[in-house]
C-alpha positions in Angstrom: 0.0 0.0 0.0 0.9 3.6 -0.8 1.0 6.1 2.3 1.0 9.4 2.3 2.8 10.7 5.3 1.6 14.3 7.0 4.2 15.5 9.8 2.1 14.7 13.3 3.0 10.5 11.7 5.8 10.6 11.4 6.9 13.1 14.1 5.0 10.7 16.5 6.9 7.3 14.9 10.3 9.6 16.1 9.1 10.3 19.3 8.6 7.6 21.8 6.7 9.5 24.3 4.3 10.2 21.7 1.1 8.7 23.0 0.7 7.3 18.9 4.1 6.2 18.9 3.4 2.4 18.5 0.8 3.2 16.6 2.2 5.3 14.1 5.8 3.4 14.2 4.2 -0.1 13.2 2.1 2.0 10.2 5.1 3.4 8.5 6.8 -0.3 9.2 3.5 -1.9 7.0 3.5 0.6 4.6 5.1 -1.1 0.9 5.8 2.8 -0.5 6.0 6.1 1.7 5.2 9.5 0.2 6.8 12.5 2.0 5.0 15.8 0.7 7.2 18.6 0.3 5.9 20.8 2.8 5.7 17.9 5.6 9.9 18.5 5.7 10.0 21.9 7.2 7.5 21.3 9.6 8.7 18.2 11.0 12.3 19.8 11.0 10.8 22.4 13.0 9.1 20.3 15.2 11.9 17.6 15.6 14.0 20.6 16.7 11.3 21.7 19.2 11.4 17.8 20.5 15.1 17.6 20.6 14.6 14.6 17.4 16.7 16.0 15.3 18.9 12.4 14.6 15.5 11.4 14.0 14.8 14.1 11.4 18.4 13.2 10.1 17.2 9.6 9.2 14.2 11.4 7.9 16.2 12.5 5.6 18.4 9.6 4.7 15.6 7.6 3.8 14.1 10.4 1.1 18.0 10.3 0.0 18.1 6.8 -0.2 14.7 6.2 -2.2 13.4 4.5 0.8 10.8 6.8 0.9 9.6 8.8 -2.1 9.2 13.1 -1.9 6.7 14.8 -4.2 7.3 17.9 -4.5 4.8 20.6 -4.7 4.1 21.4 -8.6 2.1 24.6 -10.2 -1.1 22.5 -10.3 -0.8 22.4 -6.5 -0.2 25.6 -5.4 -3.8 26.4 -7.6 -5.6 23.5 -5.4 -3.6 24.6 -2.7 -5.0 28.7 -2.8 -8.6 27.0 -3.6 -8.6 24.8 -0.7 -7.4 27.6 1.8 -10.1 29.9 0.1 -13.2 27.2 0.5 -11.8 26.1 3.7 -11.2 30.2 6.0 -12.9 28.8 8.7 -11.0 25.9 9.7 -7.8 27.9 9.4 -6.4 25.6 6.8 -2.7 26.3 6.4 -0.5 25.8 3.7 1.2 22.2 4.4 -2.6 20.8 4.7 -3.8 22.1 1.5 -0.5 21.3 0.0 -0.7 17.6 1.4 -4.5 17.4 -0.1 -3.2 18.9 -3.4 -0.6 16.1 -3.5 -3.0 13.6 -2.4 -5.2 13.9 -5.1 -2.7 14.7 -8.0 -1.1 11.1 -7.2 -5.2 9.8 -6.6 -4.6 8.1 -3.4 -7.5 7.2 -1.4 -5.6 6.9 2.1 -3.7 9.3 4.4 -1.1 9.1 7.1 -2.3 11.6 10.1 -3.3 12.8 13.5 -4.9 15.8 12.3 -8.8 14.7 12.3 -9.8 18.2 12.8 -8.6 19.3 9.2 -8.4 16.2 7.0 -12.0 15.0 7.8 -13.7 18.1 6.7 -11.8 19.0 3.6 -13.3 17.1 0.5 -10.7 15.7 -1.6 -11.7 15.5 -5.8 -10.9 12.2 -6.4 -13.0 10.4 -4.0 -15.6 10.9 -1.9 -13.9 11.3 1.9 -10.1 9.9 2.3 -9.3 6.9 4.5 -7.4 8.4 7.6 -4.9 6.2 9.3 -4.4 5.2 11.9 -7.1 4.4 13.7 -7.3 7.1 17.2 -10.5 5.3 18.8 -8.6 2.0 19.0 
């Protein structure tokens, strides 16, 4: 399966006082192909710094180096979706990485996405399908 990775994931796979930390961990760990969106980078650099992860952010990066895990990189087709979906979405306070990470989502037509973020991703209506599958699972 292809997985779409936003920043909470995999910040919380890095972080083992996470309270999703085994959850997260053993998703990436299934996962046959990993998709890091541009924007997810600088915010879990940020964030890793904040944490004291950065080694963690350093394999982070290796990986993406390595073609262990792929990086799509935010294209001119994006940033359109990406203007449209902050614009439909004012209320919510939909920053850029989100509507950058839906923009991606539905240029590569994935159906599933890698986050914590509920409060965003489950409102915003992708074009491809109907409602994405979020993963993983908080109620379990």
């Amino acid at each position: 399966m292809t997985l779409i990775l936003d920043t909470g994931v995999l910040l919380a796979a890095l972080d083992r006082a996470d309270p999703a930390h085994a959850r997260c961990a053993a998703l990436l760990r299934g996962a046959q192909r990993l998709v890091v969106p541009e924007p997810v980078l600088a915010e879990l650099d940020y964030w890793c710094g904040v944490k004291g992860l950065a080694r963690g952010f350093d394999r982070v990066l290796g990986d993406v180096h390595a073609g262990r895990v792929d990086f799509a990189h935010v294209v001119d087709g994006d940033l359109v979706r990406v203007i449209d979906l902050r614009s439909t979405y004012r209320d919510l306070r939909v920053g850029y990485v989100d509507a950058a990470i839906l923009a991606i989502v539905e240029r590569l037509g994935e159906r599933k996405l890698a986050t914590l973020d509920r409060r965003h991703f489950s409102v915003m209506r992708p074009r491809h399908v109907q409602a994405l599958e979020l993963v993983p699972d908080l109620t379990a």
